[in-house]
N, C-alpha and C positions, 0 to 999 in steps of 0.2 A: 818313528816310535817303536822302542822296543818293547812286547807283550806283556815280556815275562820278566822285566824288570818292575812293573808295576803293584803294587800291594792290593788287596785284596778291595778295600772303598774305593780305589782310583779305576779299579776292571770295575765294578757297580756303577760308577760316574759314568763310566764310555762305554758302559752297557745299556744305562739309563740313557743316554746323549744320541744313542744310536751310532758312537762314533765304532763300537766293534757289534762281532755279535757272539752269543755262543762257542757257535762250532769255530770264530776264529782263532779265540781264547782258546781252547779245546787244541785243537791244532798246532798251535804257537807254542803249547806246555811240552805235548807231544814231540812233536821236533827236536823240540831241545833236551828231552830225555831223552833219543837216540843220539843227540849230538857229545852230551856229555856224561851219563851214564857210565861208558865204557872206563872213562878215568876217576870216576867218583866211588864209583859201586855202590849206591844208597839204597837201593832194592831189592829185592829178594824175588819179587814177579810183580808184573806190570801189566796191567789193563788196557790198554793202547788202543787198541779195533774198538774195543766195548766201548771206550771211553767214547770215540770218534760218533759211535752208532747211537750213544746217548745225548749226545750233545746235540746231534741232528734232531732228535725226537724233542727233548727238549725244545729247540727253539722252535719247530714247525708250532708246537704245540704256545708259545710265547705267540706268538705270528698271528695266530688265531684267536688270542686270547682265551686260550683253554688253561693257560697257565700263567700266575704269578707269580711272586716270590724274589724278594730280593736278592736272594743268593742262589737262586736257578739257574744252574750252569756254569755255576764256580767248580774249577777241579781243586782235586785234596789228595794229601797224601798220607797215608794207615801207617803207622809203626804195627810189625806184624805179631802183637800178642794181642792185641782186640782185635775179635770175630766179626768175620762177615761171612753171609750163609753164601752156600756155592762156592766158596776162592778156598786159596790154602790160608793157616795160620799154624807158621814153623815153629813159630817162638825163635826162629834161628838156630833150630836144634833138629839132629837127626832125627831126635826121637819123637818129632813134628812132622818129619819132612813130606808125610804126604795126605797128613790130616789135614781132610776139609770139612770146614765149621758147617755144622747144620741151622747154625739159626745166625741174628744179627746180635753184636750186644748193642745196651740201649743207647749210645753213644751215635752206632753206628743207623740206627733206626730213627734216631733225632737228624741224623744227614740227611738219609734217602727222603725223610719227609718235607726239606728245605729243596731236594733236588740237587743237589751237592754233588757231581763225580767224580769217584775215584779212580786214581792215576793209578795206585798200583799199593803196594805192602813194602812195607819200609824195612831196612836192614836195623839188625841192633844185635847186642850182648846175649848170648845165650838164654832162654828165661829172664831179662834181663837184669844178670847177673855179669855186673862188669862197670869199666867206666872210661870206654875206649873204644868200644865196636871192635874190637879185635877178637874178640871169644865169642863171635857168630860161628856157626859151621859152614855157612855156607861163600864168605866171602870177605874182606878185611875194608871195611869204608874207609872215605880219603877225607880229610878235611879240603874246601875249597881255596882256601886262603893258602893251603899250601901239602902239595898233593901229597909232600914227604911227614907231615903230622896227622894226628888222629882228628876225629871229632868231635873225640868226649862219647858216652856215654850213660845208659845204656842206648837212652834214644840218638843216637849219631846219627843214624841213616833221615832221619825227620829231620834235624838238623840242618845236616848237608845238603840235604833237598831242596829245602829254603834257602838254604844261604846260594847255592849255584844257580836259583832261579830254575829247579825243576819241576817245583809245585808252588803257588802261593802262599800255601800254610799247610800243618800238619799237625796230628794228635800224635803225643810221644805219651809215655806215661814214666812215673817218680816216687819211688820208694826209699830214695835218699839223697837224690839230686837228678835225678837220669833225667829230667826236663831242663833245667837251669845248669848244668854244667856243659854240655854239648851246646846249647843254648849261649855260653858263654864264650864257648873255644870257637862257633861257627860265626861268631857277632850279627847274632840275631837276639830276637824276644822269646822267653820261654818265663809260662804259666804255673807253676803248682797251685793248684786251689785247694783250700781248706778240706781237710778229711770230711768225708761224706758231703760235700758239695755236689759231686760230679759222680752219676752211678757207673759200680765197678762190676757191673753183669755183662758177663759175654768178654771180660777182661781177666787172660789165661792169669791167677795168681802165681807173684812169688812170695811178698807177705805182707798176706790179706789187712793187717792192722796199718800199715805203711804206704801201699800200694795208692798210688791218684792220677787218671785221667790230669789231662790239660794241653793246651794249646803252645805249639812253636808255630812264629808269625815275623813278617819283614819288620812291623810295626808294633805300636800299641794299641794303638786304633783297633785293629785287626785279632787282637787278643782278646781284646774287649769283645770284639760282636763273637768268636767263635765262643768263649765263655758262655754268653746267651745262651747259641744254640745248643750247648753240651752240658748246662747244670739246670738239671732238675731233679726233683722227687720219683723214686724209681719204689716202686713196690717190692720188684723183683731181686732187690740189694737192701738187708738187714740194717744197712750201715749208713743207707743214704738217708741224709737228715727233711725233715720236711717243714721248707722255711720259704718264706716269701718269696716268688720269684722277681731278679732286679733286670734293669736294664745298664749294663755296666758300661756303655757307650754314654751316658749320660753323666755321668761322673768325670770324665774326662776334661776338665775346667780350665788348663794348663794357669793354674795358679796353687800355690803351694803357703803363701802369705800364711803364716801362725802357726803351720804344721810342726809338732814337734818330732825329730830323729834324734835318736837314740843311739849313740858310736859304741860299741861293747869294745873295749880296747885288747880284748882276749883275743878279737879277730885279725888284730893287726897286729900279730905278736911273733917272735920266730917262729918261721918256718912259710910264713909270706912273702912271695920273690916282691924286692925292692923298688920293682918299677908295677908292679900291681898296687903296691900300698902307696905309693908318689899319684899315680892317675887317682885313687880311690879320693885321697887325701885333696885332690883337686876338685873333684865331683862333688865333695863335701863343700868344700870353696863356693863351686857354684849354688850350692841350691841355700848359703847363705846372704848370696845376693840378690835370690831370688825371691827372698822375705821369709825364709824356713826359721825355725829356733834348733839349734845344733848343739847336743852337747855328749858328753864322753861317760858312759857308765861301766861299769861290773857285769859281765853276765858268766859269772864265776863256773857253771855246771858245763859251760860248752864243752871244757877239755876232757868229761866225760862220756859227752855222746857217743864219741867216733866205736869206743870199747861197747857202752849201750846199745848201738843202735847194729851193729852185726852179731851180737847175742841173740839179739828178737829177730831179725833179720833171716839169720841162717835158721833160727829155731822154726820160723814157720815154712820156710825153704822146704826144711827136710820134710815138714808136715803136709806139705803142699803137694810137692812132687813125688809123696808116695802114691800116687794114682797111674802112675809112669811106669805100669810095672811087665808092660809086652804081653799082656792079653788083650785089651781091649782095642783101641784106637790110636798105639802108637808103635812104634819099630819094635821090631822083634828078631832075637837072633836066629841064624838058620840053623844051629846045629845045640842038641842039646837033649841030656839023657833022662834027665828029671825036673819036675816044675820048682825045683832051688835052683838047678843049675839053669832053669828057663830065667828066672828074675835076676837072676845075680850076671847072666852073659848079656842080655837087652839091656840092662842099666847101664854096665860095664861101659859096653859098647855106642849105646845110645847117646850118652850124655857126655859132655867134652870136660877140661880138664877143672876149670874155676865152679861149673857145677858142683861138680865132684866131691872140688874142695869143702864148699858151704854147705853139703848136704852133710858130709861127716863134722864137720865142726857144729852143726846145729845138732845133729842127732845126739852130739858127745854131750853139749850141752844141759839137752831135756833127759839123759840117762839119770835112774838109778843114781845116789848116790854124788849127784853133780847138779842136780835140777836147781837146790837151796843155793847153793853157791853161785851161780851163773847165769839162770835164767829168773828166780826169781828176783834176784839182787839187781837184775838188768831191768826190770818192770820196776823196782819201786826207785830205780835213779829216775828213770823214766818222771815218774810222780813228780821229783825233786825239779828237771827240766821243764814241766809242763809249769808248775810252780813259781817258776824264775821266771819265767815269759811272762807268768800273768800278775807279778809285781812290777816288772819291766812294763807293760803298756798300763799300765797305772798313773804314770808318766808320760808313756811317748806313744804317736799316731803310728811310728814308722821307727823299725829297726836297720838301721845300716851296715852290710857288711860287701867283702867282694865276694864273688858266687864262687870263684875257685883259688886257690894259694898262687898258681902258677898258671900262665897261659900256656894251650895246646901246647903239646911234646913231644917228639918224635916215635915213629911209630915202629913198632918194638923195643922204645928205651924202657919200659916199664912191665913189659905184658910174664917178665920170668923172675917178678919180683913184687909179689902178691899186696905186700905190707904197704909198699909205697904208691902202689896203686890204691890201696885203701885209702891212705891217707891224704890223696887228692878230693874227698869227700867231707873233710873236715869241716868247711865252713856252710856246706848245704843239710848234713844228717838231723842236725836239731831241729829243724824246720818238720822236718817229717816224725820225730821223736811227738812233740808236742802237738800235732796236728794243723798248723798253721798255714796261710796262705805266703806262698815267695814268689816272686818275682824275680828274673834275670833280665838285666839290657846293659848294651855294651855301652862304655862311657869312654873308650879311647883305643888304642895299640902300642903294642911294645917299639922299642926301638929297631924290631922286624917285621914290624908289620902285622903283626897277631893281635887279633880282639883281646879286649880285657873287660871282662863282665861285673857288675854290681847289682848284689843280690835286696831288693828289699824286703821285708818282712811284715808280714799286718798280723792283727791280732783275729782271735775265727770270726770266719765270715764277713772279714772287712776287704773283698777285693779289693771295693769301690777304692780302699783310700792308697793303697799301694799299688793302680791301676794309674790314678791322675797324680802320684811324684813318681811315678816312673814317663808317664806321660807330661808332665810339665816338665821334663829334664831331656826329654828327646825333642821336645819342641825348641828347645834352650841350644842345648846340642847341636843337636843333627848331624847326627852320625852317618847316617845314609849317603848322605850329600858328599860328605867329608874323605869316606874311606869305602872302597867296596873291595872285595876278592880280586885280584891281579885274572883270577882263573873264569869268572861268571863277564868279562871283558870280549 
């Protein structure tokens, strides 16, 4: 048996069974992050001893019955813009590189009270601004599937980590796909939950309106329980809604019988590589025999998004990251004759080059003179999208789309050609425009062997329903079984 091939219920069965224990699990992750690490790069800094030292405590304390808890001594793995008090949190940026968080966010405060340990802080995109883990500063992640392509991003390094079997599951976070796109290119499961589902305290903003916690997992199963543990009513976030708590394990039905999906034929339109749209086209196949009702509508405003949603996007960027400014808590240059030239050489310097970029495009934006034209014009499409979703599930339980145009790409064909990286976020932006929950899981490979992810859509607050058709199509599936990384072998 191998450990760390296992999803996260099946270590709880042979934790529950007695068949491992803790510190084996613990151990077994361990290992294999020294083993493959070196070729993946998914981290940024890693826990290892600590980890070993808790796991021990842990189980003495299980042994004795001092402790319960189903997920007691499960490791995890941190994308590193959510805070954990005592560790670093870089953002993957100089101007992080040696800030350490003073408190936990409440994410991270809902783990330690499950008992949960972390492996370590996940690689990703600058501030994560990116869609490729290549605009980290500190190190370029590999996808597993194939060491010479990306991961997607922002969240890659969580990603990757799951996919190669260095963590069981991990919190990435999604301001316009960075869960569901790496999610898609590493063929794994990745979560967006509904805006204000999941609190964003202790979660470094890039923008604040956009920005969602959520879960990358081997499974769905496993989406479902970490969702539990990380959505709740948070006082200390303005934003987080205060709505009944579910249990999203319970939903899980693997029956689909009446559900109506909804095809938006905008998303399968040029500019979709041909064997993404042929599998997607098949997955539709399938979950029409699996008793779904399927049919093809309009969702006219998508080809809007991509332009709306890095208007708002950059605009709070700039607004965000003005706190960046080399007095307080982050990198500072060494040489400098006045406190202009103090702000203007620490930014300079601090921040790398796609920051840069979306800090001036957003600032151009919100200027004088440009604000009517761009930024508020980008808020009331916004309205138009949010609008279109909520005529569209008037109709349908569940929105159908692929999570990205093209499967994983090799790494540097994109990273000196800004636009077309943007444009790998076309089918996931609207999701975060309107605030809605998506889904990614992979439904097949290209004719190289690369995942190909299908995004589903619920309407707010309906995990439950795009949890169990994504879940009764992995049971239908099984992908797992089917196809795994040549490299996690």
């Amino acid at each position: 048996m191998n450990i760390t091939d296992l999803t996260v219920h099946e270590l709880q069965e042979k934790l529950k069974n007695k068949e491992l224990t803790v510190t084996e699990i613990t151990n077994a992750y361990c290992d294999r992050i020294k083993e493959k690490e070196p070729e993946v790069a998914a981290f940024i800094t890693t826990y290892l001893d600590e980890a070993k030292e808790k796991a021990k405590k842990v189980e003495e304390k299980i042994q004795k019955k001092e402790m319960t808890g189903e997920f007691a001594g499960i490791p995890i793995g941190i994308k590193d813009n959510i805070c954990m008090k005592g560790t670093k949190t870089t953002c993957a940026s100089k101007m992080l590189e040696n800030f350490i968080s003073p408190y936990d966010a409440t994410v991270i405060e809902n783990l330690k009270e499950k008992n949960i340990i972390s492996l370590g802080k996940l690689n990703m995109d600058e501030f994560a601004m990116g869609g490729s883990t290549e605009y980290s500063y500190f190190k370029k992640t590999k996808n597993p599937w194939n060491l010479n392509k990306v991961p997607g991003g922002s969240s890659g390094g969580s990603a990757a980590a799951v996919a190669s079997n260095m963590v069981p599951w991990a919190l990435g976070t999604d301001t316009g796909g960075s869960i569901r796109q790496p999610a898609s290119f590493c063929g794994v499961v990745g979560l967006k939950p509904t805006y204000g589902l999941v609190s964003r305290y202790g979660l470094v903003a890039f923008a604040s309106s956009l920005d969602q916690i959520g879960p990358i997992t081997k499974d769905v199963q496993d989406a479902a329980m970490l969702l539990n543990i990380i959505a709740d009513h948070d006082e200390k976030d303005t934003t987080s809604e205060d709505i009944e708590k579910k249990d999203y394990t319970k939903c899980l039905k693997n029956d689909v019988k009446g559900l109506k999906i909804g095809v938006p034929k905008e998303f399968y339109a040029e500019g979709i590589n041909k064997e993404v749209k042929d599998t997607l086209y098949k997955s539709i196949e399938r979950y029409k025999e699996l008793g779904a009702e399927v049919e093809e509508f309009s969702l006219d405003v998508a080809k809007y998004s991509l332009a709306t949603y890095y208007i708002i996007a950059c605009a709070e960027a700039s607004s965000n990251l003005g706190r960046f400014d080399g007095i307080r808590y982050t990198y500072r240059t060494k040489e400098y004759k006045n406190l202009k030239e103090l702000y203007k050489k620490s930014r300079s310097e601090g921040f790398g080059s796609e920051v840069k970029r979306r800090i001036i495009l957003g600032t151009y934006v919100l200027s004088s003179g440009y604000y009517d034209a761009y930024y508020k014009k980008a808020q009331q499409v916004r309205t138009l999208v949010m609008n279109e979703f909520n005529k569209a599930f008037e109709k349908y339980d569940v929105i159908l789309t692929p999570t990205s145009p093209t499967v994983s790409f090799d790494i540097g064909s994109k990273s000196n050609n800004p636009l077309e990286m943007y444009l790998a976020d076309i089918c996931t932006v609207s999701v975060n425009i309107a605030g809605l929950p998506g889904i990614s899981i992979p439904c097949g490979v290209d004719s190289k062997g690369m995942p190909i992810g299908m995004q589903l859509i619920g309407n707010r607050f309906k995990e439950e329903t795009i949890l169990n058709a994504a879940y009764t199509f992995e049971q239908d599936f099984k992908f797992r079984e089917k196809y795994q990384p040549k490299f996690i072998k």
